[in-house]
KEDREN-138333 format. One record per residue: residue in three letters; chain; x, z, y of N, C-alpha, C, CB in turn. Coordinates in steps of 0.1 Angstrom, whole numbers, plus 2048, in hexadecimal, padded with zeros to 3 digits. Each point is the difference from the previous one (the first is absolute). Glycine has a CB too. Layout:
# residues N
 code unit n.xx n.zz n.yy ca.xx ca.zz ca.yy c.xx c.zz c.yy cb.xx cb.zz cb.yy
  ala    A    X    Z    Y     X     Z     Y    X    Z    Y     X     Z     Y
...
END
This chain:
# residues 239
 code unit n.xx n.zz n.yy ca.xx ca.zz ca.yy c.xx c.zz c.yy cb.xx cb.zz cb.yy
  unk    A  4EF  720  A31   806   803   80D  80F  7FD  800   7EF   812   803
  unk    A  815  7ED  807   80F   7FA   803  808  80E  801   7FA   7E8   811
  unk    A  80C  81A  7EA   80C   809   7FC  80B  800  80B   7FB   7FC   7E8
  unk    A  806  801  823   80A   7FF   80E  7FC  80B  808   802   7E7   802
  unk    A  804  824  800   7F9   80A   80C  80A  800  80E   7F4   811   7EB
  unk    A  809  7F2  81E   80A   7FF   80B  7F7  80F  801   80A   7E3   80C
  unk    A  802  826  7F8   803   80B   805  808  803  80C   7FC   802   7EC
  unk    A  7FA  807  81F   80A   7FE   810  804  80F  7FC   7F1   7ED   818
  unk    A  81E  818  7F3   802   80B   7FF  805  803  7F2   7F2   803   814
  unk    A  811  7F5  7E5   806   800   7EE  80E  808  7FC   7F5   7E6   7FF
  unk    A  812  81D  810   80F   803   7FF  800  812  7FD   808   7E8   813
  unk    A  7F0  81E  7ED   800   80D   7FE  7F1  809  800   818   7FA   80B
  unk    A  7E6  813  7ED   7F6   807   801  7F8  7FC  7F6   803   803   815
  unk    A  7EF  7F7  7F2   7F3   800   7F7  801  7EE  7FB   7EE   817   812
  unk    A  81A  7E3  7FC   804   7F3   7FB  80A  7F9  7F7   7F7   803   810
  unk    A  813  800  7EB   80B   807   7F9  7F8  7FE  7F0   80C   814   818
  unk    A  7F0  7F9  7E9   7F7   807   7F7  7F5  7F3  7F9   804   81A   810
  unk    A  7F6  7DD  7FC   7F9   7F3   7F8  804  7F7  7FF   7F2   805   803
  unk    A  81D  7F7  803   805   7F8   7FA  805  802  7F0   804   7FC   818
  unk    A  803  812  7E4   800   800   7F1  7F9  800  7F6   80A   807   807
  unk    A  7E6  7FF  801   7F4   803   7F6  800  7EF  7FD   7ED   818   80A
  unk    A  80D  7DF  7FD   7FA   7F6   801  80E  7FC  7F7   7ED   7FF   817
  unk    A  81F  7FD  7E7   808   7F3   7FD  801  808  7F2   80E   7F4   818
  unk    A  7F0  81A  7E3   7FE   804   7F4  7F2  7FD  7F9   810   810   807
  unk    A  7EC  7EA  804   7EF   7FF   7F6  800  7EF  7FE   7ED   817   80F
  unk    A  81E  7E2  7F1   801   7EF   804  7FD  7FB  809   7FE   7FC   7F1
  unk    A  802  80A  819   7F9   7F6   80C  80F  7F8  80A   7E5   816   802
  unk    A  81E  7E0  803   804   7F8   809  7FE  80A  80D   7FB   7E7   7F3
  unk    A  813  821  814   7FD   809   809  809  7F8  809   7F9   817   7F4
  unk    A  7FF  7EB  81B   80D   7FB   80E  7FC  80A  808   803   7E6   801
  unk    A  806  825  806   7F9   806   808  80A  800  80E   7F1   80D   7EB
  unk    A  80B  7F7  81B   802   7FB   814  806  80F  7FD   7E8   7ED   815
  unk    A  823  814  7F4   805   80F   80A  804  7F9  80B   80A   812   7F0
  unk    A  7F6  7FD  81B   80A   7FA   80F  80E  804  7FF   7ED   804   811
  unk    A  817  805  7EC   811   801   804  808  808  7F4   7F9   803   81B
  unk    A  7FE  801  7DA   80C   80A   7F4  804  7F1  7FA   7F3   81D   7F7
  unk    A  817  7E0  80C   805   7F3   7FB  805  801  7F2   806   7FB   816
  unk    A  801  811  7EB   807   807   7F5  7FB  800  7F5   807   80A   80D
  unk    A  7EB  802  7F6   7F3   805   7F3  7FA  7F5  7FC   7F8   815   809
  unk    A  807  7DC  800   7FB   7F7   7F8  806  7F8  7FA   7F4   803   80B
  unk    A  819  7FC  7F6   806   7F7   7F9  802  807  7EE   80C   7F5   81A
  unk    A  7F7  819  7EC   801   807   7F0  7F2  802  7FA   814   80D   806
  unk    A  7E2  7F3  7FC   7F1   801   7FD  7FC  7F1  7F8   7FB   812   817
  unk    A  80D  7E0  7F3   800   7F4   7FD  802  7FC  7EC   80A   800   81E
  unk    A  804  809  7E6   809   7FD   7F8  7F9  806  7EB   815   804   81D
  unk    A  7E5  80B  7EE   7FE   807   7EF  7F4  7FB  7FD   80C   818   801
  unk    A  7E8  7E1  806   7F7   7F8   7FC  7FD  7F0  800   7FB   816   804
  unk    A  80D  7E7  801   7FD   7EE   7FB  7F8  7FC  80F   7FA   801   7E0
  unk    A  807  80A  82A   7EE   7FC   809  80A  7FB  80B   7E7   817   7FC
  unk    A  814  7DF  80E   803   7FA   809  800  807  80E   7FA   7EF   7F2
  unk    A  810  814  814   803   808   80C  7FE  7FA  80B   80E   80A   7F6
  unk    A  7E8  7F5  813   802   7FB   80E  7FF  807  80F   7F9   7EF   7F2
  unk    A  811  80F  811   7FF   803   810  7F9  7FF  809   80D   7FD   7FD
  unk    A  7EA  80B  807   7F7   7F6   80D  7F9  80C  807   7F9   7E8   7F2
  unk    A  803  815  81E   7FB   807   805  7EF  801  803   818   800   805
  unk    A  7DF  808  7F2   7F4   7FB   800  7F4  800  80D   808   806   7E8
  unk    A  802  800  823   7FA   800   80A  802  7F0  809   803   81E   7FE
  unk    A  805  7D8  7FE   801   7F7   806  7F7  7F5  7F0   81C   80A   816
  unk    A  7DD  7F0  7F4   7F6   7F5   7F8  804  7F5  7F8   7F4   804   812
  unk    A  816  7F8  7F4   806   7F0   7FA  80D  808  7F5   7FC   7EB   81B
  unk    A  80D  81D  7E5   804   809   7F5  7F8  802  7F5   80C   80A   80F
  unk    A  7E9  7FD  7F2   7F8   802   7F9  7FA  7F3  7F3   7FE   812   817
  unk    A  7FE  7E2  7F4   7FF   7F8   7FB  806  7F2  7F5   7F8   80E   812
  unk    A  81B  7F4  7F6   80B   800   7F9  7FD  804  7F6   80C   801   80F
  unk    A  7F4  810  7ED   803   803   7F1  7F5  801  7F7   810   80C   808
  unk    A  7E4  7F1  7FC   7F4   7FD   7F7  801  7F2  7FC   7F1   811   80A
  unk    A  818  7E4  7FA   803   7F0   7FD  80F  803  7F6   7F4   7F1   81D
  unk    A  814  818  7E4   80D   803   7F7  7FA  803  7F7   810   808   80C
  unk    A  7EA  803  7F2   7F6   804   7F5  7F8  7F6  7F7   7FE   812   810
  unk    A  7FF  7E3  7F5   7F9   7F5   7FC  808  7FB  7FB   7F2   7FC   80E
  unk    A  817  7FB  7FA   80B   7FC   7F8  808  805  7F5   7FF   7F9   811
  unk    A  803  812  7F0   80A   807   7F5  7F5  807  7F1   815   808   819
  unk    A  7E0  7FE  7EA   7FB   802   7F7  7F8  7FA  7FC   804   80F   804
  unk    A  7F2  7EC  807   7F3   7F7   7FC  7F8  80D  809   802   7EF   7E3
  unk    A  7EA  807  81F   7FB   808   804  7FC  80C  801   801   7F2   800
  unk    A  801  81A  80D   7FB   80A   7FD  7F3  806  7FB   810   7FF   80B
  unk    A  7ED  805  7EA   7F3   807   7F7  800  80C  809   804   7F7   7E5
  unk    A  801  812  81B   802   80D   808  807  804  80B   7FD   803   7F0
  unk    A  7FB  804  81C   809   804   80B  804  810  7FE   7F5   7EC   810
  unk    A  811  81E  7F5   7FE   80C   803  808  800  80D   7FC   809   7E8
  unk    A  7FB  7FF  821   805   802   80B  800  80F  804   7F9   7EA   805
  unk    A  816  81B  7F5   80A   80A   802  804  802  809   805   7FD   7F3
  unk    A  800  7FF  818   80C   800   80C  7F5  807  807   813   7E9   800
  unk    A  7FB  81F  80A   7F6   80A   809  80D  807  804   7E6   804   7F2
  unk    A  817  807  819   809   809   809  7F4  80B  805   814   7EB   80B
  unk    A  7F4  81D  7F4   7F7   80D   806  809  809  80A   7F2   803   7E9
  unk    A  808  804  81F   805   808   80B  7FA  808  805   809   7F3   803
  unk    A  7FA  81D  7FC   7F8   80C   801  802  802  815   806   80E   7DE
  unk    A  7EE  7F2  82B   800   803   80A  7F6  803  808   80E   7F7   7FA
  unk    A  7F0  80F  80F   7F2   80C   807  7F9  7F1  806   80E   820   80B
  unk    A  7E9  7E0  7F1   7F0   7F3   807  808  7FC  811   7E0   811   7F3
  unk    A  81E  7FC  817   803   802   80B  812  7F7  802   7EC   81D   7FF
  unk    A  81D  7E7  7FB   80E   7F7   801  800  7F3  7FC   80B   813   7FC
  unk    A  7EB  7E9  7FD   7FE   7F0   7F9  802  7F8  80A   7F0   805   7EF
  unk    A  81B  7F2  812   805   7F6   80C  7F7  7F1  7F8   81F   80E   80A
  unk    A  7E0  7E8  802   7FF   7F3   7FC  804  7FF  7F3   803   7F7   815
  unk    A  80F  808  7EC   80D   7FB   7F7  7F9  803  7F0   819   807   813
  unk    A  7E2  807  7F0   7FF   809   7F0  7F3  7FB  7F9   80A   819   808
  unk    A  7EB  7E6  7FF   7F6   7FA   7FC  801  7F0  7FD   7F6   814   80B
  unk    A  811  7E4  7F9   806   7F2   7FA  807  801  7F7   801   7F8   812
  unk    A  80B  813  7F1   805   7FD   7F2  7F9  803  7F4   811   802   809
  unk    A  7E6  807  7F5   7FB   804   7F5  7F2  7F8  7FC   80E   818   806
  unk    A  7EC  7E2  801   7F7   7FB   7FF  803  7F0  7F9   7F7   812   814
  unk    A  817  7E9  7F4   804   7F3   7F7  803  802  7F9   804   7F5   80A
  unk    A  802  815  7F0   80C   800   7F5  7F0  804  7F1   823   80F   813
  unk    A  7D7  7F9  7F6   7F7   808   7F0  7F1  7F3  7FF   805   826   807
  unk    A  7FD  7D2  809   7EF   7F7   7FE  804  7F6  800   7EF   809   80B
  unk    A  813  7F7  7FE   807   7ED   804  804  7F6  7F6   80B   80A   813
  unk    A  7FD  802  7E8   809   7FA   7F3  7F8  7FA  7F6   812   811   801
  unk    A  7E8  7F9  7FA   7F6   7FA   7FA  7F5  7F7  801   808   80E   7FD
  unk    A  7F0  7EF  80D   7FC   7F8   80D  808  7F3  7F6   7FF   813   81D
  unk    A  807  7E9  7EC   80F   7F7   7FB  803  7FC  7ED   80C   810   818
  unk    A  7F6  7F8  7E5   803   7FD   7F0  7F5  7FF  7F8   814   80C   801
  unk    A  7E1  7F9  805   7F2   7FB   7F5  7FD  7F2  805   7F2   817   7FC
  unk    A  80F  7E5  810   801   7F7   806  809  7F3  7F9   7FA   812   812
  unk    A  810  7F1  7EA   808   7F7   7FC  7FC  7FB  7F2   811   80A   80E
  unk    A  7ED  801  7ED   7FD   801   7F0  7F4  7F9  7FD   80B   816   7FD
  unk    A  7EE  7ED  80F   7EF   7F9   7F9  7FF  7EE  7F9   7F3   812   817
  unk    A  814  7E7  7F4   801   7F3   7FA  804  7F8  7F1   803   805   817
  unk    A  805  807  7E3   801   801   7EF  7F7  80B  7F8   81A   7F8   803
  unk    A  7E0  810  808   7F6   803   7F7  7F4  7FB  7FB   808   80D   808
  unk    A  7F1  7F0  806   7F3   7F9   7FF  7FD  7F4  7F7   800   809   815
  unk    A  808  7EC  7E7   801   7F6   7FA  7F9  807  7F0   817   7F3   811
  unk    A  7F3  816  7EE   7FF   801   7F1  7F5  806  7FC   815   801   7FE
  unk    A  7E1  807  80A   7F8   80A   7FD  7FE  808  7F8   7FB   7F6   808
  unk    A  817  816  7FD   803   80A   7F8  808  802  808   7FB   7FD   7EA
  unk    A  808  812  813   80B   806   803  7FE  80E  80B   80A   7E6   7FA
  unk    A  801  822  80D   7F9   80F   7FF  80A  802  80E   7FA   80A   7E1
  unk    A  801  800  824   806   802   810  803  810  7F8   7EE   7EF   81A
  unk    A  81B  81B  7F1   7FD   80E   7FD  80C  801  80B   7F4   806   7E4
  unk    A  7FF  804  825   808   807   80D  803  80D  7FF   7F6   7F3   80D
  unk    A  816  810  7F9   806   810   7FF  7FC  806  80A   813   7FD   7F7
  unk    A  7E3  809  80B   7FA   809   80E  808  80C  7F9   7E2   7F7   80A
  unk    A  816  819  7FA   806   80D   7FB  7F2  803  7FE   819   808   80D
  unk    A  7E9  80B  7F6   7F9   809   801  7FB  803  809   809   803   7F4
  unk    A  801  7F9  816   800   801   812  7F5  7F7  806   81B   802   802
  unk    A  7E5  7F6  7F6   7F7   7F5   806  7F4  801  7FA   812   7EF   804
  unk    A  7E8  81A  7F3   7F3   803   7FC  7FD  812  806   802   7EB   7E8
  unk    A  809  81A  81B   7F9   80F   807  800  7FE  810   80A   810   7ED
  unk    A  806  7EA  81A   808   803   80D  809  806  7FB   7F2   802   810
  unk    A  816  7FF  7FC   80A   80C   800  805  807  80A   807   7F5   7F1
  unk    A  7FC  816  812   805   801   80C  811  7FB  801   7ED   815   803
  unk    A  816  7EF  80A   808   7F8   806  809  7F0  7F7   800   81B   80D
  unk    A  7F5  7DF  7F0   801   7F5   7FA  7F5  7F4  802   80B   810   7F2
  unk    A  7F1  7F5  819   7F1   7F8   7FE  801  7EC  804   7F3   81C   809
  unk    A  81B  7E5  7FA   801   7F0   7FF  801  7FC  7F3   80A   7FE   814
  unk    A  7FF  804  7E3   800   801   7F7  7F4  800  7F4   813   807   80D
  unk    A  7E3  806  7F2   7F5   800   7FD  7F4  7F3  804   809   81A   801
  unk    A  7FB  7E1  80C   7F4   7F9   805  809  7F0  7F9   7F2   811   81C
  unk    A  815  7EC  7E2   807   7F3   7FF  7FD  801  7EF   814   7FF   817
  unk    A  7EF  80F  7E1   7FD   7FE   7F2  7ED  800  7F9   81D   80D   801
  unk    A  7DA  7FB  80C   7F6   7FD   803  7F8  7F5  7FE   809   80E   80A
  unk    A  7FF  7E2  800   7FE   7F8   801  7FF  7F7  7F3   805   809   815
  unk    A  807  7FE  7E5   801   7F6   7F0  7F5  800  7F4   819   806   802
  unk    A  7E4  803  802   7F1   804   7F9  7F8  7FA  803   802   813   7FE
  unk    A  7F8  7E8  816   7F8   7FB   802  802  7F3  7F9   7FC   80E   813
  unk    A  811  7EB  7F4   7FD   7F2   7F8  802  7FE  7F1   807   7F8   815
  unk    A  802  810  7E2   7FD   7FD   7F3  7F3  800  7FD   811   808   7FB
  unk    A  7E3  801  808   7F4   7FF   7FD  7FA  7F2  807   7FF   81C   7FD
  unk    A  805  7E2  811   7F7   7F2   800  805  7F6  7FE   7F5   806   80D
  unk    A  81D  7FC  7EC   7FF   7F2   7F9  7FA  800  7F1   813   7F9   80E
  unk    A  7EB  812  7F0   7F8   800   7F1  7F3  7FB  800   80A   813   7FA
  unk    A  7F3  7EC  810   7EF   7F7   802  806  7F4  802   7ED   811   80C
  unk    A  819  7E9  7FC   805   7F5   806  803  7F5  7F5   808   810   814
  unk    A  807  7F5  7E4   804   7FF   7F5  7F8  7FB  7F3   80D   80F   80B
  unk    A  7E9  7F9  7F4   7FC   800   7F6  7F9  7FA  7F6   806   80B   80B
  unk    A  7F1  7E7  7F9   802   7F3   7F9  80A  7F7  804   7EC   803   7FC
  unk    A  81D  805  806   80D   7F2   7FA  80A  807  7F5   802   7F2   81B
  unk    A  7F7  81A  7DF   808   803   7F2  80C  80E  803   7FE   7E1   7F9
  unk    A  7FE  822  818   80F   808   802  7F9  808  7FE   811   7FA   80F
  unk    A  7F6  815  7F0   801   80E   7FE  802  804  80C   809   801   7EA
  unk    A  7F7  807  81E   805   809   80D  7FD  80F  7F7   7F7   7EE   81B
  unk    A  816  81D  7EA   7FF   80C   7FD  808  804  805   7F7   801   7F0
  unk    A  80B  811  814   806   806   806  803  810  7F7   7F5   7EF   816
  unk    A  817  813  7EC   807   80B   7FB  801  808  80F   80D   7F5   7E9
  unk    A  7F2  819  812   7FF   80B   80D  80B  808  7F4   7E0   800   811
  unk    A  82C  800  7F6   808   808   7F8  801  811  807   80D   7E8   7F8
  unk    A  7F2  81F  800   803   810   80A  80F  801  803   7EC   80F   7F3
  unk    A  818  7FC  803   80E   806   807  807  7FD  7F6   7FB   814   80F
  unk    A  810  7E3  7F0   807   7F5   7F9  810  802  803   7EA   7F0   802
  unk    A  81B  814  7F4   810   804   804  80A  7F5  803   7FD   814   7EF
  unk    A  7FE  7E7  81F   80B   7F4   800  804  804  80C   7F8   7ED   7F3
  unk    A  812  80B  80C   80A   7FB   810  7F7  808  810   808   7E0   7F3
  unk    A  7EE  81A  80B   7F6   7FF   80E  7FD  810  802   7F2   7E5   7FC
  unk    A  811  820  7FC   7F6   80D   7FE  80E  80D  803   7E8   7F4   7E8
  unk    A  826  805  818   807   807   806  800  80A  80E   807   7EF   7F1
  unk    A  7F5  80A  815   7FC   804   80E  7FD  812  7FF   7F4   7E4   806
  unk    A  800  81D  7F0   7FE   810   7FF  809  805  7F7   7EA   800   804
  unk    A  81E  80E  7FE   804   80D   7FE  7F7  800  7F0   804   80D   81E
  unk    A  80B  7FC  7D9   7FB   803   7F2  7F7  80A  7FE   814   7F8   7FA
  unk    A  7E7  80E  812   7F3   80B   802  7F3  7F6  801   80E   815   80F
  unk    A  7F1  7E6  7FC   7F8   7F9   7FE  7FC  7F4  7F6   804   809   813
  unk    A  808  7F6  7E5   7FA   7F2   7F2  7F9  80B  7F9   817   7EA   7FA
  unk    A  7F0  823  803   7FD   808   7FA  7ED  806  801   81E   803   803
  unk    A  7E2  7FC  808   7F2   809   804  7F6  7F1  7FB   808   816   81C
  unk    A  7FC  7DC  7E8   7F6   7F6   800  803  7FF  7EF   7FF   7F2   81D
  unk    A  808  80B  7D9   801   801   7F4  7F5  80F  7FD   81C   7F1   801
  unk    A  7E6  81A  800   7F2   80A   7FE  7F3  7FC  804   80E   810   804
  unk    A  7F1  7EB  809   7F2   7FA   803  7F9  7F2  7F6   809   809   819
  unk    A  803  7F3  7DB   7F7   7F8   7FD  7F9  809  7EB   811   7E3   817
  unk    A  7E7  818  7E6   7F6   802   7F8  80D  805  7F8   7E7   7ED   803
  unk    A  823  808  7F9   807   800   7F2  80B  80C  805   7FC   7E4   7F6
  unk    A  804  81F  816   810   807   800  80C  7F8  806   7FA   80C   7EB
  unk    A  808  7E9  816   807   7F4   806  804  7F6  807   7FC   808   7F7
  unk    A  80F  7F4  80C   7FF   7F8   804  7FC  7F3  7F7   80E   80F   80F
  unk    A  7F3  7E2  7FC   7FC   7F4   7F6  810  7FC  7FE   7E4   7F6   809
  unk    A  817  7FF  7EC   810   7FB   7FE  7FF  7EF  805   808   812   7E8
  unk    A  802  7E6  81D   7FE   7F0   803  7F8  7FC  7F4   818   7FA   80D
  unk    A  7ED  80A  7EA   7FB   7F5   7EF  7F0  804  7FF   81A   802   7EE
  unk    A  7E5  809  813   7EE   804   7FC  7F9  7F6  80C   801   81F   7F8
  unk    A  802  7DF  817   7FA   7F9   808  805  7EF  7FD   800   818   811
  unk    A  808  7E4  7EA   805   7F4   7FC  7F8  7FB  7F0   818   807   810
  unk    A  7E6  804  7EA   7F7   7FE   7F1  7EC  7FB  805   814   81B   7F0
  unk    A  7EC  7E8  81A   7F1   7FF   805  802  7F4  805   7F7   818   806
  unk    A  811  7E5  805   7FF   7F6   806  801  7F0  7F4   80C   812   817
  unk    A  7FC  7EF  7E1   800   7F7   7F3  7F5  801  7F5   819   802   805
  unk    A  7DF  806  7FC   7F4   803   7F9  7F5  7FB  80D   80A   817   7ED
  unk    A  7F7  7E7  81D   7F5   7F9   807  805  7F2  804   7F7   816   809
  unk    A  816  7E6  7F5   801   7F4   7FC  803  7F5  7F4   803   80A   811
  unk    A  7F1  7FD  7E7   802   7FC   7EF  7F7  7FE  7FE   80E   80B   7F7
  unk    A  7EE  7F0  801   7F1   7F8   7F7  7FA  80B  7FD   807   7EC   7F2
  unk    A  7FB  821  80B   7F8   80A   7FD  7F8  803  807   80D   806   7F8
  unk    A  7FA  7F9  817   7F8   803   808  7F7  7F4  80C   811   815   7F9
  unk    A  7EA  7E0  7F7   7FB   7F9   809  7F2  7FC  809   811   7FE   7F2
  unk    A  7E9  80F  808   7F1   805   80C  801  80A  80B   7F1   7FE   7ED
  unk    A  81E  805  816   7FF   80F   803  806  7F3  812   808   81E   7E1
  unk    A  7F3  7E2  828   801   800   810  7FA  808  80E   802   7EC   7F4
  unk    A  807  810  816   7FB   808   807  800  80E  803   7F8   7F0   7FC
  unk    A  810  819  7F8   800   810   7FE  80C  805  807   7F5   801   7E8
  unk    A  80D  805  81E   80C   80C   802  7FD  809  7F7   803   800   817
  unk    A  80B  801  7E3   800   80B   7F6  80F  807  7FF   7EC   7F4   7F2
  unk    A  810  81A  813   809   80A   801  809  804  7F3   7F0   807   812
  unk    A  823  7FA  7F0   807   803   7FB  804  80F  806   803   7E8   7F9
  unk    A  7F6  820  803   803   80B   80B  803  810  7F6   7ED   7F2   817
  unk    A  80E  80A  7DC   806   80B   7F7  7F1  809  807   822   7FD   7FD
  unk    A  7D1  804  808   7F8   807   803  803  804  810   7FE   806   7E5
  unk    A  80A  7F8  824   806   803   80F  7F0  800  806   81D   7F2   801
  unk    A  7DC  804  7FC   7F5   7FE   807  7F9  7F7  7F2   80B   800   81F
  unk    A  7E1  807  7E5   7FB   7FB   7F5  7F4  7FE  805   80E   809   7F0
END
């Protein structure tokens, strides 16, 4: 298998978190952010991994940095599709605007970057997909349900590209992370991290690296029968 992973959403959190796993385990890392210019150039710096700019809701960007990626590393063996936005709001207030944005940024995107990627996958007949849905997107949620239905959707299609995929050597899988102490998760009050950290099995919250250790274990030779699964980082949250 080709050792090149492209990682979207790489500049912080759960993405962050696999850019280090992965360039500590030898792998050739490039991963996409939209605007922490900052976090990626220093993230750049302390691992060797290739930083690019791009907005994955626009098609020909997308396309751009899966041909940089080519050029600069060689072909991609592995995708992970990280990137994502979330936004807590009542079903009933959900405007056009909110349901676009959240729907491109958590589907589309991806839509788009498996899209790009497939043309160096398929040749080789090898190599491993792995989508970032949640928890949200295998229970619901309340006042989240765009969100839920967009991380929902990642499930549908990781599973049918796992059929699709799957004589030409790819992998498709999906990580359902629970309650994960990053950036995104600021939004709630230290009562409420508190009460959802009790609700899960272990007592806790998750950390980026435990959800970034799985994601690099379903893109490894180890795991080379294992497609098609969602499998929960949730510390017991949901079982």
């Amino acid at each position: 298998m080709r050792k090149t992973v492209w990682i979207t959403g790489g500049s912080r959190g759960i993405g962050a978190a696999c850019v280090r796993v992965f360039a500590e385990a030898g792998w050739r890392v490039a991963f996409s952010y939209r605007s922490r210019t900052q976090e990626a150039e220093q993230l750049a710096r302390e691992t060797g991994a290739l930083a690019l700019q791009s907005d994955l809701t626009d098609r020909a960007q997308v396309e751009a940095c899966a041909q940089t990626i080519r050029q600069r590393l060689g072909p991609i063996g592995a995708v992970v599709c990280n990137a994502g936005v979330a936004q807590q709001k009542m079903f009933c207030d959900l405007t056009d605007a909110d349901w676009d944005f959240v729907m491109d940024h958590n589907l589309r995107s991806v839509f788009y970057t498996i899209q790009a990627a497939l043309p160096m996958l398929i040749p080789d007949k090898d190599g491993a997909i792995v989508t970032v849905s949640s928890v949200w997107g295998v229970t619901g949620a309340s006042c989240e349900s765009h969100y839920a239905a967009s991380k929902a959707g990642l499930i549908g299609l990781t599973k049918s590209l796992a059929h699709e995929l799957g004589l030409s050597g790819i992998r498709v899988n999906c990580v359902a992370p629970g309650v994960i102490q990053t950036e995104m998760n600021a939004m709630h009050d230290s009562e409420t991290m508190q009460q959802l950290a009790e609700e899960s099995d272990l007592g806790r919250l998750g950390q980026p690296r435990e959800v970034a250790q799985t994601i690099r274990y379903l893109c490894s030779e180890e795991a080379s029968f294992v497609t098609g699964q969602v499998l929960g980082v949730t510390g017991g949250f949901v079982i």
